[in-house]
DSSP file (Angstrom, degrees, kcal/mol; ACC not computed):
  #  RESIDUE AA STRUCTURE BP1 BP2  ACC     N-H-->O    O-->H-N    N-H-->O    O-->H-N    TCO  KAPPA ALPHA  PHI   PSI    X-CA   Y-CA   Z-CA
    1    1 A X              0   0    0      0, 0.0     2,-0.4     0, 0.0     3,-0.0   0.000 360.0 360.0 360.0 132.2  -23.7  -11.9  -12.2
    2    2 A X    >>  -     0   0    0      1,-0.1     4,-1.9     0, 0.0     3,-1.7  -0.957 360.0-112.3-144.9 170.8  -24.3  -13.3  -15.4
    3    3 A X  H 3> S+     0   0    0     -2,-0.4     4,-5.9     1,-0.3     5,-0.2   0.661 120.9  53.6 -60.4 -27.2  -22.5  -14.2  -18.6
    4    4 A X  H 3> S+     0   0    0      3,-0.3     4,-2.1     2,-0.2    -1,-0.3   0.872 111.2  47.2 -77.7 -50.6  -24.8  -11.0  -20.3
    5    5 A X  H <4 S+     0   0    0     -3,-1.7    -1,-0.2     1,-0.2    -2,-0.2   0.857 120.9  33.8 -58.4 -39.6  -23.5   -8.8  -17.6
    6    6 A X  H  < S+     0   0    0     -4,-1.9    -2,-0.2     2,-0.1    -3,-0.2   0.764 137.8  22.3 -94.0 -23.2  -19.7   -9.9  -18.0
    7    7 A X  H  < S-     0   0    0     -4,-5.9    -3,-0.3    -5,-0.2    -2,-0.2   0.355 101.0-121.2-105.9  -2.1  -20.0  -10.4  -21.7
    8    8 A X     <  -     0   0    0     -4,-2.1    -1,-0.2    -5,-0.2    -3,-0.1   0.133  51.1 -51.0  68.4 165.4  -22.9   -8.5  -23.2
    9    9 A X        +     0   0    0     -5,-0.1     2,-0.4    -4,-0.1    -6,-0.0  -0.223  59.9 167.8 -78.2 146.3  -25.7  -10.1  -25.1
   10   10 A X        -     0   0    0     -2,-0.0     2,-0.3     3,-0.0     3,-0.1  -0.978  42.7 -82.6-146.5 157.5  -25.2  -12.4  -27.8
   11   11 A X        -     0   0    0     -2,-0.4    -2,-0.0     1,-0.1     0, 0.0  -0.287  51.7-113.5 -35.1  96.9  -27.2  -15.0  -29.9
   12   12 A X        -     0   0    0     -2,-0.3     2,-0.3     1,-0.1    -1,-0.1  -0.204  29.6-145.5 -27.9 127.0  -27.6  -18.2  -28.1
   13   13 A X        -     0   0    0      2,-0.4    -1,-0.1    -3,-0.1     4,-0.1  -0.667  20.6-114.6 -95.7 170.6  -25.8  -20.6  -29.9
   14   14 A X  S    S+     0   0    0     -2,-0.3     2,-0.5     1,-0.1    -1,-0.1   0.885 102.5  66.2 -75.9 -30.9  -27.2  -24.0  -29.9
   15   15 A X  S    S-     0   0    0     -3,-0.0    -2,-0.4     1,-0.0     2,-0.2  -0.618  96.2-111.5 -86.5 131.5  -24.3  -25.5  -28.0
   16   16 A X        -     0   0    0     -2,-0.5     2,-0.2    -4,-0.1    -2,-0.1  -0.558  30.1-126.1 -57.6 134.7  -24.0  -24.1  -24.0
   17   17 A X        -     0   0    0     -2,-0.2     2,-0.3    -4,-0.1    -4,-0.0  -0.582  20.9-153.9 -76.7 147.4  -20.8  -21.8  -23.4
   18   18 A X        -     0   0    0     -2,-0.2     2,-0.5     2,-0.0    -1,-0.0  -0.870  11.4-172.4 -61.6 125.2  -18.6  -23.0  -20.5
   19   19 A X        -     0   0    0     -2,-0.3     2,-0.8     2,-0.0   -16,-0.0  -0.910   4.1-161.7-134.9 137.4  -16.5  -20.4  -18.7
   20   20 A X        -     0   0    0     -2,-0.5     2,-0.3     2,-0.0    -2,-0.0  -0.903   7.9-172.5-126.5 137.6  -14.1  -21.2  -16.3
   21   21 A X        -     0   0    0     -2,-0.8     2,-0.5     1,-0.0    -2,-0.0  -0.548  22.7-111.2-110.2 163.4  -12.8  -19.1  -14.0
   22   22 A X        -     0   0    0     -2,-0.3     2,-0.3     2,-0.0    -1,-0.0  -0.669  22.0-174.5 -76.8 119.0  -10.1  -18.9  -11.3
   23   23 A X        -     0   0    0     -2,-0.5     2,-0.3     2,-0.0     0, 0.0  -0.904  14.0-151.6-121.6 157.6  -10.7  -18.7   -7.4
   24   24 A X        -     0   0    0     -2,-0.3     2,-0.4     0, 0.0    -2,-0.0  -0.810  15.3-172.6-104.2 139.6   -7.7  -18.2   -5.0
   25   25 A X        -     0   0    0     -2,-0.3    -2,-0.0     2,-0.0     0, 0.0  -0.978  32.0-111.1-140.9 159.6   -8.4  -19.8   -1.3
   26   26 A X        -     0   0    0     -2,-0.4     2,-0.2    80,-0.1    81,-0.0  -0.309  31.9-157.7 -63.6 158.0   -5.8  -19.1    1.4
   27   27 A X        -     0   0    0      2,-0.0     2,-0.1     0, 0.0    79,-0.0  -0.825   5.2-163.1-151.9 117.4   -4.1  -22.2    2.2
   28   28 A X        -     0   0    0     -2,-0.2     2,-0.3    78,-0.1    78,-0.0  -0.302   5.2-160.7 -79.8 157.7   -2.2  -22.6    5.8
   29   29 A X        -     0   0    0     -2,-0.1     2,-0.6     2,-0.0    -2,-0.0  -0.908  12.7-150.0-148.0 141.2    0.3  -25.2    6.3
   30   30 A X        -     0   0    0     -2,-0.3     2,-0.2     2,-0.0    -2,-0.0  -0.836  13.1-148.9 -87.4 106.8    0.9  -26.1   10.5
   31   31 A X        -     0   0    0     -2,-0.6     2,-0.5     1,-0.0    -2,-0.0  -0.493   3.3-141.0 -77.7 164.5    4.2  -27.2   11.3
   32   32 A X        -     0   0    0     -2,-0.2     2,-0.5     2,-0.1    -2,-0.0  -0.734  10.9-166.7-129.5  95.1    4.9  -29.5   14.0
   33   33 A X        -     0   0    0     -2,-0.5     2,-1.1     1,-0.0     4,-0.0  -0.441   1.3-169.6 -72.3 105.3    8.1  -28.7   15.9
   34   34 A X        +     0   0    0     -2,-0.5     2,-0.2     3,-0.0    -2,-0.1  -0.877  53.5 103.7-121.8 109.5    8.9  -32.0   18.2
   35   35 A X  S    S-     0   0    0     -2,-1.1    -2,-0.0     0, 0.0     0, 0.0  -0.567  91.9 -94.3-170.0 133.5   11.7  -30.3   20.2
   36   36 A X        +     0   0    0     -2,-0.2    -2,-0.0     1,-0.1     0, 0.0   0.113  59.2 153.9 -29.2 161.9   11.4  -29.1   23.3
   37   37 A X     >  +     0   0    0     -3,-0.0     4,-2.0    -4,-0.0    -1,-0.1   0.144  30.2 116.8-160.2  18.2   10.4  -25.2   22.8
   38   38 A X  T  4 S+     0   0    0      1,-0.2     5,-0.1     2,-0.2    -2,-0.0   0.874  91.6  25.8 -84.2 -29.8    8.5  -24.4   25.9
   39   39 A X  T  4 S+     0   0    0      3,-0.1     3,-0.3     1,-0.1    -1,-0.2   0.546 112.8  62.3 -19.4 -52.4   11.1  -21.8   26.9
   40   40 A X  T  4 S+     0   0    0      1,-0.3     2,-0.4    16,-0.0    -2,-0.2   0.912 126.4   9.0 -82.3 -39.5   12.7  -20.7   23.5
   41   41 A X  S  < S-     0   0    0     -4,-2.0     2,-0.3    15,-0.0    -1,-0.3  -0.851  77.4-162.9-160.6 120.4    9.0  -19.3   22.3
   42   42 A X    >   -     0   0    0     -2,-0.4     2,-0.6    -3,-0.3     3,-0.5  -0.716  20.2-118.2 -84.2 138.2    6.1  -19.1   24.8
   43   43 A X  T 3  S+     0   0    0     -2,-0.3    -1,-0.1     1,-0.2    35,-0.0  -0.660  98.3  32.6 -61.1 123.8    2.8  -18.7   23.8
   44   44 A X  T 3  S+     0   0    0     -2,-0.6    -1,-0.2     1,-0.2    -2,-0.0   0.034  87.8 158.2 128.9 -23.7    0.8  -16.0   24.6
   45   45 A X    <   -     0   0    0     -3,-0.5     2,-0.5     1,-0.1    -1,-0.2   0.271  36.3-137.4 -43.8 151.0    4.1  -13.7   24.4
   46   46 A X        -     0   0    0     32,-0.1     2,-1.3     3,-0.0     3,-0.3  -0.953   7.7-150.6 -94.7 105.2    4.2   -9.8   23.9
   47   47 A X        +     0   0    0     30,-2.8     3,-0.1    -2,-0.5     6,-0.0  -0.557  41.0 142.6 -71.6  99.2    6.9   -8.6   21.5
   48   48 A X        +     0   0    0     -2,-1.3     2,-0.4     1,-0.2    -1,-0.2   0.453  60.1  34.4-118.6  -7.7    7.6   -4.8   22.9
   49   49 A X  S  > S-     0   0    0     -3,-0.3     4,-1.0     1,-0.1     3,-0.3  -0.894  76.9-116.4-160.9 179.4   10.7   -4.6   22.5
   50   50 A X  H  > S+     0   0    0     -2,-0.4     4,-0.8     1,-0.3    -1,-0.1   0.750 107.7  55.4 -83.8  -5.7   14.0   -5.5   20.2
   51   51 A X  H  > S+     0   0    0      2,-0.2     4,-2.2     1,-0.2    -1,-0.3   0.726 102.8  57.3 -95.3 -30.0   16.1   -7.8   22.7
   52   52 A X  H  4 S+     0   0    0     -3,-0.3    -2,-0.2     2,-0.2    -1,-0.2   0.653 107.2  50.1 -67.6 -17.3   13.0  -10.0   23.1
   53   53 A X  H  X S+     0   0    0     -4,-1.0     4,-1.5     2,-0.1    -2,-0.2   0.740 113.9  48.9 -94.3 -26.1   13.2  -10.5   19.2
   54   54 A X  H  X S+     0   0    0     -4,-0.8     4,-0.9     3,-0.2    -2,-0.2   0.667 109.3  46.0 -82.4 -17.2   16.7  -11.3   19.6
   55   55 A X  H  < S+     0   0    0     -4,-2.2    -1,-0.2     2,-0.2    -2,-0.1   0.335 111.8  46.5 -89.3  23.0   16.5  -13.5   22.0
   56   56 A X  H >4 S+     0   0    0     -3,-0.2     3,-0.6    -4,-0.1    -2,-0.2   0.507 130.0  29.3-141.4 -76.6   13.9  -15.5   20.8
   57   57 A X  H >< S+     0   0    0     -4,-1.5     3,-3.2     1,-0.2     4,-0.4   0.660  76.4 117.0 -92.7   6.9   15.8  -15.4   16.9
   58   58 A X  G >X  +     0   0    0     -4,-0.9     3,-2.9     1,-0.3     4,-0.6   0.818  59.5  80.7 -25.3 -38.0   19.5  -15.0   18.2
   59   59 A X  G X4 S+     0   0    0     -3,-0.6     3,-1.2     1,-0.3    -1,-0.3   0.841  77.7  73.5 -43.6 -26.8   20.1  -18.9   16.3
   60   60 A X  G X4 S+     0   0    0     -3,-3.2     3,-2.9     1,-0.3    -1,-0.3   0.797  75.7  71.8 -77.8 -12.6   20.3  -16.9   13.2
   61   61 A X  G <4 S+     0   0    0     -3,-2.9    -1,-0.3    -4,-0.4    -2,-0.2   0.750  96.2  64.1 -73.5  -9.6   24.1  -15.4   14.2
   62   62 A X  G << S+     0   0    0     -3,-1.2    -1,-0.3    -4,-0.6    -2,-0.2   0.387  88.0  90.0-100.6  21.8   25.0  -19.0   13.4
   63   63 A X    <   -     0   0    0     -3,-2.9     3,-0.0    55,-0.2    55,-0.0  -0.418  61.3-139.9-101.7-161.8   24.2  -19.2    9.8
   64   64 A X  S    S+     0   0    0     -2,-0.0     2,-0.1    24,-0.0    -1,-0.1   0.727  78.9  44.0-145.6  24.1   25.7  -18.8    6.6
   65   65 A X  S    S-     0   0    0     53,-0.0     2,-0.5    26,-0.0    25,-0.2  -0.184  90.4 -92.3 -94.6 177.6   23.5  -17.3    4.5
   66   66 A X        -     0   0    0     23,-0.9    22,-3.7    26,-0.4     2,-0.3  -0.955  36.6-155.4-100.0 120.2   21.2  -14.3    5.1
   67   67 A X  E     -A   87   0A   0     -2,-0.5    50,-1.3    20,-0.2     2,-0.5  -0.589   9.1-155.0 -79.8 142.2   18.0  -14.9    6.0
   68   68 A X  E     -AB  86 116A   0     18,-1.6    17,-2.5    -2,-0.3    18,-1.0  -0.725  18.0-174.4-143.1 105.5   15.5  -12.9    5.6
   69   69 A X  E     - B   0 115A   0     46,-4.5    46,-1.3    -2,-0.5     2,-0.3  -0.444  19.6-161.7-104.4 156.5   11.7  -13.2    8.5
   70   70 A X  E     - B   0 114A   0     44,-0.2    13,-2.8    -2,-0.2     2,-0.8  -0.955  16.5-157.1-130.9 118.7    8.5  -11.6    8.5
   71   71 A X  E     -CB  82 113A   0     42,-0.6    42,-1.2    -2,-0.3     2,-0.3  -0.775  17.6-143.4-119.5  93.4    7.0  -12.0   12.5
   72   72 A X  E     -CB  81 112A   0      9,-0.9     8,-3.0    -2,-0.8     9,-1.6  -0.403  15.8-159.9 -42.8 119.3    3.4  -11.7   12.1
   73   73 A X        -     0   0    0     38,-2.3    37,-0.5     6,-0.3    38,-0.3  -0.586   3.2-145.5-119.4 148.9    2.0   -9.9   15.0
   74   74 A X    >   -     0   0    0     -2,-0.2     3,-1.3    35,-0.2    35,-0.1  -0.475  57.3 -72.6-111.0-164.5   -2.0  -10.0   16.2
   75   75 A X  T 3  S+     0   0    0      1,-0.2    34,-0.0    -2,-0.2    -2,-0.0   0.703 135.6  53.6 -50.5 -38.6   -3.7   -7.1   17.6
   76   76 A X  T 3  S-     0   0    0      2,-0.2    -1,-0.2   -31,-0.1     3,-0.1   0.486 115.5-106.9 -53.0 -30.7   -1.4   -7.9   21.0
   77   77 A X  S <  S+     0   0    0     -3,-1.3   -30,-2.8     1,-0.2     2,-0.5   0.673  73.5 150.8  46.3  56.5    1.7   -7.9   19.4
   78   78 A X        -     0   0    0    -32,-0.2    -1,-0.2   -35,-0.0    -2,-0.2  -0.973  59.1-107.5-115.4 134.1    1.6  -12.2   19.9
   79   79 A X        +     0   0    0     -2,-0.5    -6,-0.3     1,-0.2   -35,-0.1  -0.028  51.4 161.7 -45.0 130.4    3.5  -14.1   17.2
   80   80 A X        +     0   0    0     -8,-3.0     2,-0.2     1,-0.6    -7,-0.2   0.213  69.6  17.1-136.9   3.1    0.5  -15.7   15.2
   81   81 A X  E     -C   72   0A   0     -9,-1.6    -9,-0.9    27,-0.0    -1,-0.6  -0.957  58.2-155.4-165.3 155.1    3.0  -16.4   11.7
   82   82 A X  E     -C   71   0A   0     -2,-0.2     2,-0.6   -11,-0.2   -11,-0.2  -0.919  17.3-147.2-156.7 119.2    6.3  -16.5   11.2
   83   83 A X        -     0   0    0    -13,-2.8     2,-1.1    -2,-0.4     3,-0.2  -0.696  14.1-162.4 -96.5  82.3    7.7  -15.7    7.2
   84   84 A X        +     0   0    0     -2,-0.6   -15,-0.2     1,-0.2     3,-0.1  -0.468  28.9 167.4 -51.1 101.7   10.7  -17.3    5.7
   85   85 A X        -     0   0    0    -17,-2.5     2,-0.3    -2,-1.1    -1,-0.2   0.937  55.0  -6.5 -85.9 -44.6   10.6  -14.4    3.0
   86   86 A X  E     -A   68   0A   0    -18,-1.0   -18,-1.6    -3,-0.2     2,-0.5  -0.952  45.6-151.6 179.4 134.9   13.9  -15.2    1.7
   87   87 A X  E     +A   67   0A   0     -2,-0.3   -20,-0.2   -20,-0.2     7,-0.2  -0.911  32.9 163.9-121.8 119.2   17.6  -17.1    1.5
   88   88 A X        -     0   0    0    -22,-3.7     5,-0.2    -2,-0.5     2,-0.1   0.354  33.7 -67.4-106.9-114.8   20.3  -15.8    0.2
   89   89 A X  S    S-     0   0    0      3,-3.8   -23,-0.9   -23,-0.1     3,-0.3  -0.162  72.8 -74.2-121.1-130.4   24.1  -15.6   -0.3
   90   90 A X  S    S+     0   0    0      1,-0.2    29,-0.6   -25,-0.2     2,-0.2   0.965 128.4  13.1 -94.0 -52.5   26.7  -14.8    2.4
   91   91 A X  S    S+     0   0    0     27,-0.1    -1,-0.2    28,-0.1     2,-0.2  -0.786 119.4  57.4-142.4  63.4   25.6  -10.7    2.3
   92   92 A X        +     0   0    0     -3,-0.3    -3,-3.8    -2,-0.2   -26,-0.4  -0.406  44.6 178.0 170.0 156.1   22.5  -10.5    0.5
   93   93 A X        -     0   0    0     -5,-0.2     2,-0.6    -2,-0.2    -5,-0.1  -0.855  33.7-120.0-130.7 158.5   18.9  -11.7    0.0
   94   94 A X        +     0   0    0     -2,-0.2     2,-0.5    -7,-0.2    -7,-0.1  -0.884  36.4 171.8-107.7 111.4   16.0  -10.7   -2.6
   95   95 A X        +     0   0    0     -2,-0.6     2,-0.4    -9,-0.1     3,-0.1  -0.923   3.7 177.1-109.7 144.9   13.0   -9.2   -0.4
   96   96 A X    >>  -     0   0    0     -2,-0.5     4,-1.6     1,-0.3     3,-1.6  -0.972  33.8-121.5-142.1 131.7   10.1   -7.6   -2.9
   97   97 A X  H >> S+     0   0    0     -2,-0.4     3,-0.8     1,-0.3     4,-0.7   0.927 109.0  64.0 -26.1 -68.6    6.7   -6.1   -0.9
   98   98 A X  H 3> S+     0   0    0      1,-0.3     4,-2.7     2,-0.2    -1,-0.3   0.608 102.1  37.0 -51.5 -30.2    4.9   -8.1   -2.5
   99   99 A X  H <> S+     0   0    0     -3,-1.6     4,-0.8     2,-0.2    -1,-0.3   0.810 119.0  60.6 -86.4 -48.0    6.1  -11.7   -1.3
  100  100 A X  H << S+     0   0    0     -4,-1.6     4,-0.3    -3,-0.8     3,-0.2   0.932 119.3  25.2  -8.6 -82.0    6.4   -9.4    2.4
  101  101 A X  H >X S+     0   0    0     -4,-0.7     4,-2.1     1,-0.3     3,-1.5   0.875 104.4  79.2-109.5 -58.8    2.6   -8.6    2.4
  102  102 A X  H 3X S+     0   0    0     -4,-2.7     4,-1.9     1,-0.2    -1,-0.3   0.707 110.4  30.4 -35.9 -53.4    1.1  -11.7    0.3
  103  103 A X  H 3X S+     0   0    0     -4,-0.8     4,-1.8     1,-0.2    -1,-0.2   0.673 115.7  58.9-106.5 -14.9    1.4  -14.0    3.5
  104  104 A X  H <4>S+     0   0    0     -3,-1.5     5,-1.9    -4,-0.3     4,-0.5   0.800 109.7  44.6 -57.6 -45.3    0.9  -11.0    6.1
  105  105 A X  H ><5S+     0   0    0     -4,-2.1     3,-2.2     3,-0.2    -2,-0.2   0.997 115.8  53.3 -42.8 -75.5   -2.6  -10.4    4.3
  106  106 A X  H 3<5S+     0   0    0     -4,-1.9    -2,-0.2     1,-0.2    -3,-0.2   0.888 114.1  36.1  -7.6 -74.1   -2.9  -14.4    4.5
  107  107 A X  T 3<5S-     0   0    0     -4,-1.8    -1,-0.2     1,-0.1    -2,-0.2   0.340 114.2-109.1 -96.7  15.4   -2.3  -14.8    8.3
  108  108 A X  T < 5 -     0   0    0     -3,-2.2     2,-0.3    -4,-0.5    -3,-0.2   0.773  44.9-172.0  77.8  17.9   -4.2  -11.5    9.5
  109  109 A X      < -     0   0    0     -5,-1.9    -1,-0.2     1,-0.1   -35,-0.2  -0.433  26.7-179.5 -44.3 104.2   -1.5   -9.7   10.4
  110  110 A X  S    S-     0   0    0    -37,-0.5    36,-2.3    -2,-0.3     2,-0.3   0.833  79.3  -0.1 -60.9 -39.7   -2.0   -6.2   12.4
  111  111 A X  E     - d   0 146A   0    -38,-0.3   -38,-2.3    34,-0.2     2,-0.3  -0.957  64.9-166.4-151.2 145.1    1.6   -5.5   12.6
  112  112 A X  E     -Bd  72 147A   0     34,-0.9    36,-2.8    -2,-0.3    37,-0.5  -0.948  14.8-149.1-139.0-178.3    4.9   -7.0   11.7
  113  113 A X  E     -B   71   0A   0    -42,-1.2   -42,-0.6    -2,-0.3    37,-0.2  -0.894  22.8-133.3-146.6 131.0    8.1   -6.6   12.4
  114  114 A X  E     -B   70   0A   0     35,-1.0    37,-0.3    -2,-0.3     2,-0.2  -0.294  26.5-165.5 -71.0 147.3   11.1   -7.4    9.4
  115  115 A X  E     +B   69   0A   0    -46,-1.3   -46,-4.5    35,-0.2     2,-0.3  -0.784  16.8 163.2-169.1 151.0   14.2   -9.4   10.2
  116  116 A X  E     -B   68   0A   0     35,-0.2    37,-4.0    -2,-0.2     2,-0.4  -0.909  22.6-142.1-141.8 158.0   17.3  -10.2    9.0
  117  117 A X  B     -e  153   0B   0    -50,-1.3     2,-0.5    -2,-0.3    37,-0.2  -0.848  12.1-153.3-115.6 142.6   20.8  -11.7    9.9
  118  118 A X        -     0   0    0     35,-2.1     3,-0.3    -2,-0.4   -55,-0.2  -0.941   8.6-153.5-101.6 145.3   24.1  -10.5    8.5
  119  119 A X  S    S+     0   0    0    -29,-0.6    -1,-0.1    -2,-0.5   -28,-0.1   0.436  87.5  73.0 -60.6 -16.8   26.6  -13.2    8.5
  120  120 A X  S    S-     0   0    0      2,-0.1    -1,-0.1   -30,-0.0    34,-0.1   0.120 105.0-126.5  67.7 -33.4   29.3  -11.2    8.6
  121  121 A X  S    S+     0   0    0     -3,-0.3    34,-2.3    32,-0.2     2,-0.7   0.349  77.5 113.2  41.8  26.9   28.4  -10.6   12.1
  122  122 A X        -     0   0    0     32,-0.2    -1,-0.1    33,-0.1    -2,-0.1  -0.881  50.3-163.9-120.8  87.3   28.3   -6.6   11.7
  123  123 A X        +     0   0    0     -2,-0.7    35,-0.1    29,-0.1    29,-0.1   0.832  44.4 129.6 -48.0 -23.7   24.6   -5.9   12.2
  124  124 A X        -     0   0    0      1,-0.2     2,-0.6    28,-0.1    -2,-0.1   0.184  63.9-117.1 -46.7 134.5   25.0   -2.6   10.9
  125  125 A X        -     0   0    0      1,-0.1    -1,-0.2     4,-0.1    -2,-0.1  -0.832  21.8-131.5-115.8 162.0   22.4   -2.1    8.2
  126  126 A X        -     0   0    0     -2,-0.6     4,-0.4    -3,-0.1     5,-0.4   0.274  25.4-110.7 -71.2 157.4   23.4   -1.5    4.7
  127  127 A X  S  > S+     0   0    0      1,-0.2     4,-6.4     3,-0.1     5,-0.1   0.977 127.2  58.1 -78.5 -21.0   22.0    1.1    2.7
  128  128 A X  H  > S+     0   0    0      2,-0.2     4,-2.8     3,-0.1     5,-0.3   0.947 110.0  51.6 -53.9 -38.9   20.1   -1.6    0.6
  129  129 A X  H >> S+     0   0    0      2,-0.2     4,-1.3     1,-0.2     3,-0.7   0.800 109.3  47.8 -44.5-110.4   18.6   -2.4    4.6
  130  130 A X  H 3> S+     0   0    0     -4,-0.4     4,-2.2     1,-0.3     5,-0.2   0.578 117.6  43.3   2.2 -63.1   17.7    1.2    5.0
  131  131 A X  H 3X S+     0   0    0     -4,-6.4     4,-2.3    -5,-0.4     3,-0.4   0.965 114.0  45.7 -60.1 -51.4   15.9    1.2    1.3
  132  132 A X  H <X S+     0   0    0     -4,-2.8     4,-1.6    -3,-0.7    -1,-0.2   0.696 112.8  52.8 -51.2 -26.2   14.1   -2.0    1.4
  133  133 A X  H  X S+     0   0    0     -4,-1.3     4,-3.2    -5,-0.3    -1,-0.2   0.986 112.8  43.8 -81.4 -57.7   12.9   -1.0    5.0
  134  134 A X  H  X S+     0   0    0     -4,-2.2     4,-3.9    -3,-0.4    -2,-0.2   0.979 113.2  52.8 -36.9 -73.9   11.5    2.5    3.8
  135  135 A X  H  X S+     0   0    0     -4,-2.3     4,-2.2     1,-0.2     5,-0.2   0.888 111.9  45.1 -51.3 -44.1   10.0    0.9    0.8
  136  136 A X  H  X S+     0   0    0     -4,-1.6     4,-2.2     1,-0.2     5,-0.5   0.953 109.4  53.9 -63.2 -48.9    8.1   -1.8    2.8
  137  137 A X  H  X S+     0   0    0     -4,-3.2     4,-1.1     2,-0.2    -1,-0.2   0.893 100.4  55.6 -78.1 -22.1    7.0    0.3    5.0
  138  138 A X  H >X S+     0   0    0     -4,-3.9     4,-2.2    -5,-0.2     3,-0.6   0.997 114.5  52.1 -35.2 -68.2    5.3    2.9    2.5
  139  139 A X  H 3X S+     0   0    0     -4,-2.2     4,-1.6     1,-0.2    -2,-0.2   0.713 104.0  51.0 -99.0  26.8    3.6   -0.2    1.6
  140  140 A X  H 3X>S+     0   0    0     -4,-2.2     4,-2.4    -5,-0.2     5,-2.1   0.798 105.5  53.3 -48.4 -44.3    2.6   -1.2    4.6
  141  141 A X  H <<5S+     0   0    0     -4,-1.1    -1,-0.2    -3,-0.6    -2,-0.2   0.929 106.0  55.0 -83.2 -36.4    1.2    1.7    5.4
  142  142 A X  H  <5S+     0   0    0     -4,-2.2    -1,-0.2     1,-0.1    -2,-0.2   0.991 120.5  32.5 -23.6 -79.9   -1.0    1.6    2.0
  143  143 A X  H  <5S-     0   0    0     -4,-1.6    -2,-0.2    -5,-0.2    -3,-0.1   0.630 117.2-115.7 -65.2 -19.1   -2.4   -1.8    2.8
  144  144 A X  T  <5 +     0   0    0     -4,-2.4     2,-0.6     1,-0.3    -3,-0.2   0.933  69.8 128.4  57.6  53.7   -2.4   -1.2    6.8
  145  145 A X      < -     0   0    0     -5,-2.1    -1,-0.3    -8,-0.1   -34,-0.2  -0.994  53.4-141.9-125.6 127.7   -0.1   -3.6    8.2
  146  146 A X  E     -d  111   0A   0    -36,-2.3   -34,-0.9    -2,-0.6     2,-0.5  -0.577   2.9-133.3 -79.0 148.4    2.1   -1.6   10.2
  147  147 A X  E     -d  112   0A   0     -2,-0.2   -34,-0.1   -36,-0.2     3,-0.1  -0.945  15.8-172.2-118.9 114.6    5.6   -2.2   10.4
  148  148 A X        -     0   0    0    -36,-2.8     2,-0.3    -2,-0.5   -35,-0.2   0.821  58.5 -27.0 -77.8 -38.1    6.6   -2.1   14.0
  149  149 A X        -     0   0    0    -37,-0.5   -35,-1.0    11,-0.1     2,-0.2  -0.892  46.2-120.2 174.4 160.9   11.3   -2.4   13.5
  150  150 A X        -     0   0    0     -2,-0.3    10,-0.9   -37,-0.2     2,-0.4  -0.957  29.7-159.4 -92.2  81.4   13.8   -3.5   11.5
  151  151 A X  E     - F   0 159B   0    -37,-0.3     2,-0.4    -2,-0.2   -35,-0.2  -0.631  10.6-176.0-120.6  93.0   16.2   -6.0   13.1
  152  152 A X  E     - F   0 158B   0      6,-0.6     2,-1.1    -2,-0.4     6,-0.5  -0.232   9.2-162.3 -78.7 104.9   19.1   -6.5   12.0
  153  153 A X  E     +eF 117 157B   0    -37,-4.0   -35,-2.1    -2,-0.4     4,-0.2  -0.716  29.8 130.6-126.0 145.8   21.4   -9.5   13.7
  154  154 A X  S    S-     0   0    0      2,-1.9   -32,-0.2    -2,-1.1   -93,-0.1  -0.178  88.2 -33.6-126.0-148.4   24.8  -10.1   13.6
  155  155 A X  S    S+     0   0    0    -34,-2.3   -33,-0.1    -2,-0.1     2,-0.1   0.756 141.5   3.0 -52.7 -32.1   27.0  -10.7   16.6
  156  156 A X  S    S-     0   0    0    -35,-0.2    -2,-1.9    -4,-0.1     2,-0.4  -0.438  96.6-106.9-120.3-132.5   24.7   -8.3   18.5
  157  157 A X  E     -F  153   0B   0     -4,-0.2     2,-0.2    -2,-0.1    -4,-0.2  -0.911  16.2-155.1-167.5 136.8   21.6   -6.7   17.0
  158  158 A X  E     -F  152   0B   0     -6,-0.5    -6,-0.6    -2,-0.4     2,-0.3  -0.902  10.8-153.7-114.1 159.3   20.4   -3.4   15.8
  159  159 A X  E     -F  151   0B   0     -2,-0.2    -8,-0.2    -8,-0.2   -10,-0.0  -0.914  14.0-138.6-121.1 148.0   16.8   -2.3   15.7
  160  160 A X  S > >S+     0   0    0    -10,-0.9     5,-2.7    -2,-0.3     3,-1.1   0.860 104.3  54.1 -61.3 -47.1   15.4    0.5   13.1
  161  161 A X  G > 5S+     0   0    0      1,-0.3     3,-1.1     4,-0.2    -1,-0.2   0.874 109.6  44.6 -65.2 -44.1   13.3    1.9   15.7
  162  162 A X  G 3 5S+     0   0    0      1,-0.3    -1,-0.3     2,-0.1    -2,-0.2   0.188 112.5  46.2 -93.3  27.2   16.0    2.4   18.1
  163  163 A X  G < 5S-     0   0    0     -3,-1.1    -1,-0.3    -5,-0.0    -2,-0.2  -0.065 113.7-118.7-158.0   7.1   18.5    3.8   16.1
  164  164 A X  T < 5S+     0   0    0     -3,-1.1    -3,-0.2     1,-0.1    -4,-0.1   0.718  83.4 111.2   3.0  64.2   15.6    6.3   14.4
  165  165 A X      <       0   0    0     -5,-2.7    -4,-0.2     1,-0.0    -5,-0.1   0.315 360.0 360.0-133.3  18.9   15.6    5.4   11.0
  166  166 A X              0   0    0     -6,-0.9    -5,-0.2    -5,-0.1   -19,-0.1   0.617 360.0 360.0-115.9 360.0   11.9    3.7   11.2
């Protein structure tokens, strides 16, 4: 590509044109958990099913905000990222695709699967749950990251999939 191509021809001037442009590169950042964890999340694990996502994030029934995860899934369904999307207030958080999908893209993600905690402890999800879950998963399904459930935890946990509204 050249300047003729991106700008059409012009008269040389006697001084050289500069252009600078913008490149995006992914950038990871590793945390390093020293706390025991060899129990609480195994490597290698297979997420099938929604009581293995709650017992794994069950800590969140003790907070006292709403939290709001992205669990970045491989090809396996094995945890390869895990997405603080968003902190809120006591009953509510701001989720927008775009902040969703920006880190799924990122980390190679085949599949995720959305969660969130009510504080409240009444998993039951809201109809703002219900939209936000639709709309993310249209654009999931655009981009082709699947969205595998919905989990909603409170004092117990409901899952979108099992409850058929994913």
């Amino acid at each position: 590509m050249t300047t003729d191509t991106m700008f059409g021809q012009k008269q040389a001037s006697a001084k050289p044109r500069t252009l600078k442009l913008k490149q995006i590169r992914a950038v990871y950042e590793t945390l390093v958990i020293k706390e025991e964890v060899g129990s609480y999340l195994k490597p290698f694990t297979r997420y099938t099913s929604p009581d293995q996502v709650f017992a794994t994030f069950g800590f969140l029934r003790q907070e006292t905000k709403e939290y709001f995860f992205t669990i970045h899934l491989d090809g396996k369904n094995r945890i390869c990222c895990v997405d603080e999307v968003s902190v809120g207030s006591l009953n509510q958080s701001i989720v927008h695709p775009r902040e969703v999908f920006k880190t799924a893209l990122l980390s190679s993600a085949v599949a995720i699967i959305l969660l969130h905690n009510h504080p409240t402890g009444d998993p039951t999800p809201s109809r703002e749950d219900i939209e936000i879950t639709k709309r993310l998963r249209e654009t999931g399904e655009i981009i082709g990251v699947r969205i595998l459930d919905h989990i909603i935890i409170g004092d117990s946990h409901v899952s979108f999939v099992s409850r058929g509204l994913l």
